[in-house]
N, C-alpha and C positions, 0 to 999 in steps of 0.2 A: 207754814207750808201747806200745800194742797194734796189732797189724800182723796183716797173714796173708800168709804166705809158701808157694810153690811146695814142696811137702819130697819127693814122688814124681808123677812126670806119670803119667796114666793118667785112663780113662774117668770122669768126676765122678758116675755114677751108680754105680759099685763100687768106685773106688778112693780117690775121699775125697783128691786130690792138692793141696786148702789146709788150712794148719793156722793156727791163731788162735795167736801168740805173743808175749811181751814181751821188749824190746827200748831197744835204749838210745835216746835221744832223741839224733836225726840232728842236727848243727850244720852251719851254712849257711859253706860255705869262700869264698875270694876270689871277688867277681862273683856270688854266689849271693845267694839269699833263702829264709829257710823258712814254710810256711805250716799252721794249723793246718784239718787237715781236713776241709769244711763237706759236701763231696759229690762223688762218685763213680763217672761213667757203668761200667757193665760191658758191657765191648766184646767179641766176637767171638775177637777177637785174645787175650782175656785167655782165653778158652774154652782157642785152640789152643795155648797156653802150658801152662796147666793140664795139658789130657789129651797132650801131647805129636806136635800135628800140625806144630809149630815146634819145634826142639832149644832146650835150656836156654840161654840168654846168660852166663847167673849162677844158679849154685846158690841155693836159698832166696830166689830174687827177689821182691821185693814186684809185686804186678801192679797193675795201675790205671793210664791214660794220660786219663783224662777227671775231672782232678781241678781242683775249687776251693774257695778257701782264702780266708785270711788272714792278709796276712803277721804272723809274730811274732817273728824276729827280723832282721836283715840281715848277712849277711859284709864283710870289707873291700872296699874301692874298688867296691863297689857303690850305685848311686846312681838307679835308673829309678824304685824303689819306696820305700815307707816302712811304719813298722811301722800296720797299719791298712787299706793297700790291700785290696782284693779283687780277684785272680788269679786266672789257670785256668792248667795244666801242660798241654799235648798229648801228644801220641805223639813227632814230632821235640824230643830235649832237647838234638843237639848237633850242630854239623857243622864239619866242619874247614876252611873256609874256602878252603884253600889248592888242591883238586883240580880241575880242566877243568871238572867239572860246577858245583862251588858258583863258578867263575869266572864263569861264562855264567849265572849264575842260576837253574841247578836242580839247589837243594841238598838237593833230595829223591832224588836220585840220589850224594847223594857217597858217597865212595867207604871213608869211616871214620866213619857215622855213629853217634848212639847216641840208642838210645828208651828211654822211659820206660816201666817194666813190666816192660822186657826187658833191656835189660845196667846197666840202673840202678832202684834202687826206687819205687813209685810208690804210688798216691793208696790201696792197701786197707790206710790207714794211719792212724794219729793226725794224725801229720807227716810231711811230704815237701818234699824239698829241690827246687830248680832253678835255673839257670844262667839271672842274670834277663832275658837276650838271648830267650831261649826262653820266655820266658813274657806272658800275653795281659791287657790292660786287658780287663775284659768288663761288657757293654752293662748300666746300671744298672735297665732293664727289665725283666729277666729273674731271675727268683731262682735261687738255689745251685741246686736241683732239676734246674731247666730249663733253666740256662746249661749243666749238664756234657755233656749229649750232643753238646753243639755242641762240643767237643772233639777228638772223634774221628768220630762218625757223621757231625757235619756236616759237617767241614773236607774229608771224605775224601770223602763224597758231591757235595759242590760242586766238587772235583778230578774226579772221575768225569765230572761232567754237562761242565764245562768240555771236558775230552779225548775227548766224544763227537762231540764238530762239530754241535752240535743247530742247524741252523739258526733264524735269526729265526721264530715261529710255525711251527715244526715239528710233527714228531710223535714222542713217544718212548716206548721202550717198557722199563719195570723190572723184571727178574727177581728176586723175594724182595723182601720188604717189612717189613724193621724197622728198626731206628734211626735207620742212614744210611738208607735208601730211603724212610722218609714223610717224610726232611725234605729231600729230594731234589727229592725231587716237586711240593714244594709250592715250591720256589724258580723250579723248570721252568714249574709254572702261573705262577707271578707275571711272568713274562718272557713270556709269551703261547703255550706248549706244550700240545699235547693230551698226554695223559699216559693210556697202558695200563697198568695194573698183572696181572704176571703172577705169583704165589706160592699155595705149596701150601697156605698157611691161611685156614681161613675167616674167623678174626679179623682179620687183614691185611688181609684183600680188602674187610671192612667198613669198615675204618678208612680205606683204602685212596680208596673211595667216599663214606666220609663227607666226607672234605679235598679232596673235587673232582675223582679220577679220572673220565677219560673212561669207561672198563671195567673190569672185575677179573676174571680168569678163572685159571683152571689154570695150575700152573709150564709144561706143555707143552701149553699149549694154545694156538693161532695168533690172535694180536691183530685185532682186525676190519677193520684198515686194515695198509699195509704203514707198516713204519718208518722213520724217520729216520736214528732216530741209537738206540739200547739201551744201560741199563747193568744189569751181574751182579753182583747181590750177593750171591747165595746162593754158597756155594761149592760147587755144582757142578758140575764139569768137563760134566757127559752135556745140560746144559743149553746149551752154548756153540753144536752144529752146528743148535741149537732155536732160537735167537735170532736164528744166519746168517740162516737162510731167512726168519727174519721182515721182515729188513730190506729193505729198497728197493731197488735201484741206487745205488751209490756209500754207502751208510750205514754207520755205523762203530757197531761194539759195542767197549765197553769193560765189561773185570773187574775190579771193584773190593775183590776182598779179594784179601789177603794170602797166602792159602790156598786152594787149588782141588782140587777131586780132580782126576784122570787126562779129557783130553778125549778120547772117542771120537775115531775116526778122521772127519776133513771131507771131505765130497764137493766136492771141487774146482768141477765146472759148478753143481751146486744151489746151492752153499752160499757159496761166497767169489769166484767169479768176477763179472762186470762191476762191478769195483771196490769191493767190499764191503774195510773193512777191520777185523782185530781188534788189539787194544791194551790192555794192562793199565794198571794205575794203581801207582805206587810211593809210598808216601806222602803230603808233601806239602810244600809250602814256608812261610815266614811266609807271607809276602804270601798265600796259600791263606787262609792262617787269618785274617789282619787282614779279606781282603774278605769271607768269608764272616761274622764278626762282626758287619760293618757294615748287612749285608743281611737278618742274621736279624733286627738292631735296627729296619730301616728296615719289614720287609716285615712282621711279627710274627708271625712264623712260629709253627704251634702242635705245639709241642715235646711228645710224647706219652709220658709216663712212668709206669713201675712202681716204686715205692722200695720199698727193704728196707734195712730195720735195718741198722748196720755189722756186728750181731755175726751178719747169717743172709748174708754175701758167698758159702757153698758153697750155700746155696738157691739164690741167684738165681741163678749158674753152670748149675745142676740144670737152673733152669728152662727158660735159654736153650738149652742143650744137646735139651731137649724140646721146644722151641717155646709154649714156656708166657709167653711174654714179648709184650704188646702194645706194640709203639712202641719204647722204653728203659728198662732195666734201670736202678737208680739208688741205690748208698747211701748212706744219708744219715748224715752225724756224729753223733754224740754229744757235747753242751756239756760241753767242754772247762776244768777253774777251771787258771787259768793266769797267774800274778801277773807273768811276765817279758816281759809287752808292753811295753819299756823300750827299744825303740831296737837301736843295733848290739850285735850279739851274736854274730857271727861269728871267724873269723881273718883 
């Protein structure tokens, strides 16, 4: 099969760190299921993997966590799916069950997890394997295209808004505006939020105003009203002491990437004092991702996507890396002839 793997991290705009290779076709082990590649969100994450803002998990690792498929074949003692299904793979592909956190229920915090992209290979693939505990029924409304961002952008976006305390008919205000953040947004309106949209593109801030924001202005530019509740998706750290002040009394900003630069130093009285609080986001859980599912289906969210080709996955990285990307990144499979849709085919 054809895959593109990690071969040197570095800048995507001179260092070229994906290469297109062929590869033996991955079999699905006990509990697993393999699926053939229908499409592809390209996340962020897969960016900081690439140029090395994240250390390697796994030399040559296939990147992709916003993958969906079809299953083609199944491993032993696995039994949730059949060959036929249509799945989506996330970012969480495993958690150990056994630690304080996955005990209590947040097994986005355990403490021996493993993602998909990153210490295991993922969707910039033909095929790709998963552990079918970890893997999503997805809404039959939605095609391959449109269902992958809700993968990662969305699950992680609707974790973000969740851990901001946005009260009933609040006010919230988003820093950076792609993937996750217009589909953020548009879950916050459907729950009764005003919603500021603050990002340095002007495509963003169009798109931004097209889906219903209340405003769109400047990454550091002051929201026209005080805040709620804020969430950060751009990763930048010089943005965080920019969002403090925007906020209200008692409002909580939450960072929702993975990666952040360095935050300037907080002025303690302006910035975080009478009860302001900050809080990152770490993943996410199933149950993350099953209600976010159920609500893109319910609410029809408009899932805003750029596809590319499977064989230009260093373009669209390019792009992202430039901001050349409206909404989500997205590649798309190429039909697959594949006569072994026959059932178990695992060990």
């Amino acid at each position: 099969m054809r895959a593109w793997e990690v071969h040197r991290q570095g800048p995507v705009g001179t260092h070229a760190p994906l290469r297109l290779v062929d590869r033996d076709e991955p079999t699905p082990g006990p509990g697993q299921v393999r699926v053939q590649v229908r499409a592809c969100g390209v996340c962020r994450t897969d960016l900081h993997i690439a140029e090395g803002d994240l250390p390697l998990h796994r030399e040559a690792v296939v990147p992709g966590h916003e993958v969906v498929g079809v299953v083609d074949a199944v491993g032993a003692r696995a039994s949730r799916f059949v060959v036929g299904d249509r799945i989506g793979i996330a970012w969480l592909r495993w958690t150990c069950g056994r630690c304080r956190f996955c005990r209590r229920g947040a097994e986005n915090l355990c403490v021996e997890p493993r993602f998909t992209g990153w210490d295991d290979d993922g969707g910039y693939a033909e095929l790709a394997v998963v552990d079918e505990d970890f893997a999503y029924r997805l809404p039959p409304e939605l095609d391959d295209v449109h269902a992958a961002p809700l993968l990662c952008a969305g699950i992680i976006g609707y974790r973000a808004l969740k851990i901001s305390s946005l009260p009933p008919g609040g006010v919230l205000g988003i820093y950076g505006f792609g993937a996750s953040a217009h589909l953020a947004a548009q879950v916050a309106m459907a729950q009764g939020a005003r919603v500021h949209v603050l990002t340095r593109s002007v495509a963003a801030r169009e798109l931004a105003l097209a889906l219903g924001a209340g405003s769109a202005g400047g990454a550091d530019a002051a929201p026209p009203e005080p805040l709620d509740s804020a969430v950060l998706f751009a990763p930048a750290g010089e943005l965080v002491p920019v969002a403090l002040r925007a906020l209200a009394p008692g409002g909580t900003l939450a960072v929702a990437g993975i990666h952040l630069s360095d935050i300037p130093r907080i002025a303690y009285d302006e910035e975080l004092f009478r009860e302001k609080v900050l809080r990152s986001v770490t993943a996410n859980t199933r149950q993350d991702g099953e209600e976010l599912l159920a609500l893109a289906s319910r609410l029809d969210l408009d899932v805003t996507v750029q596809p590319y080709p499977f064989a230009h996955a260093d373009e669209a990285l390019r792009d992202l890396a430039g901001d050349r990307v409206n909404g989500a990144a997205v590649l798309v499979g190429e039909p697959r002839d594949d006569p072994s849709l026959q059932g178990r085919g695992g060990t």
